[in-house]
N, C-alpha and C positions, 0 to 999 in steps of 0.2 A: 787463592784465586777466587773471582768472585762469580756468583753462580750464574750471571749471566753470560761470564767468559765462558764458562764450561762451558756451560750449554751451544756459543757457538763454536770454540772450538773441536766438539765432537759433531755439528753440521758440517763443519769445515774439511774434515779428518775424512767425514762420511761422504761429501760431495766428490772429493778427489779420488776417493775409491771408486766409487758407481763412476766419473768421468771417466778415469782410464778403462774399468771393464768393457765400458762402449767403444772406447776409441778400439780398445783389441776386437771386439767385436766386430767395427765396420769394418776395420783396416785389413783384417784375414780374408773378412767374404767379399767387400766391396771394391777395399782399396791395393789390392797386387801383393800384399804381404805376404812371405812364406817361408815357414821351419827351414833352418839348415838341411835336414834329412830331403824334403821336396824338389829343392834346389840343386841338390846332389842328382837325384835321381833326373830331374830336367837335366841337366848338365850334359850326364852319360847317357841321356836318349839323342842328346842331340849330336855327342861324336859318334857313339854309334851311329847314326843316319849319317853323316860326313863321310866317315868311313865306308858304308856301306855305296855312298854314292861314286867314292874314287875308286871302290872295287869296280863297279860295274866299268868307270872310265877307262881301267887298266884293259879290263873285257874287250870292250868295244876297240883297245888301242890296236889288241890283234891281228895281223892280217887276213888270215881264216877265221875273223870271229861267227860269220855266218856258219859257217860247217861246227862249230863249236856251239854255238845257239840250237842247231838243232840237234844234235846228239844232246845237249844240257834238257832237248825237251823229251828226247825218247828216254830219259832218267825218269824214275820216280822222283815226285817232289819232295821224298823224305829222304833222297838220297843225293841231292842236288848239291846240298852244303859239302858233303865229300866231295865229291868231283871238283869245287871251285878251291876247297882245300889243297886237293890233290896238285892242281896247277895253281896254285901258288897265287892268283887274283888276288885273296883276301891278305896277304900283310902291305901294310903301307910301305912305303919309300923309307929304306933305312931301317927297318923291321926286319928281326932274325923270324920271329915267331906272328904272328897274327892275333889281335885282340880274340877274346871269346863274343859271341856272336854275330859277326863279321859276318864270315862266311854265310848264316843262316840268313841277315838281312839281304845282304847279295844274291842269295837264292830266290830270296822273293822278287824285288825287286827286278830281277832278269827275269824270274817267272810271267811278269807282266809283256817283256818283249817276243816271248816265242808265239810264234803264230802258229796258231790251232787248224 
C-alpha cells in the first residue's frame, strides 16, 4: 500500500468514527432516541396510568359512588390503596388479579376528586 493510501485511509477509518459518535451523541439528547430499558419503562408508566384511569371509571361507574368518595376520603391516604383493593376497582375487565400498582395510582388519582 502506498503511504499516501494509508495515510488517508486511517483519516478515513478516523472520520467515520468521530461521525457516528456525534450522530449517537445528537440522536440520544436532541433526536428522541432511547435504550430498550427507557422505553420499557415509558411503556409501563403509561399502562399503568390507562389502568389507573379505568379504575377510577369503574369508581365513578357505581351508583353510590358519592357515599364511597367520601368514606375513601375519611381513609387515610396510606390506606386508600386497600379499600380500592378491597372492592375490587382496581382489576381490569377479564382480570382474576389486579396489576401491582393499580390500586395505588387510583388512590391518587381519586384522591384528587374528594372535596376537602
Amino acid at each position: 500500500m502506498k503511504p499516501e493510501t494509508a495515510g488517508k485511509m486511517k483519516f478515513g477509518v478516523l472520520g467515520l468514527v468521530c461521525g457516528a459518535v456525534v450522530a449517537m451523541i445528537i440522536g440520544f439528547a436532541w433526536g428522541g432516541w432511547t435504550t430498550s430499558g427507557t422505553t420499557k419503562t415509558m411503556t409501563e408508566e403509561a399502562v399503568l396510568a390507562s389502568q389507573a384511569a379505568i379504575c377510577v371509571a369503574q369508581f365513578m361507574k357505581q351508583p353510590n359512588h358519592e357515599e364511597k368518595l367520601k368514606e375513601l376520603g375519611e381513609i387515610d391516604s396510606w390506606n386508600r390503596a386497600e379499600f380500592i383493593e378491597k372492592e375490587g376497582w382496581d382489576k381490569m375487565p377479564g382480570q382474576k388479579k389486579a396489576d401491582d400498582g393499580v390500586s395505588q395510582a387510583c388512590a391518587e388519582e381519586l384522591g384528587l376528586l374528594i372535596k376537602k
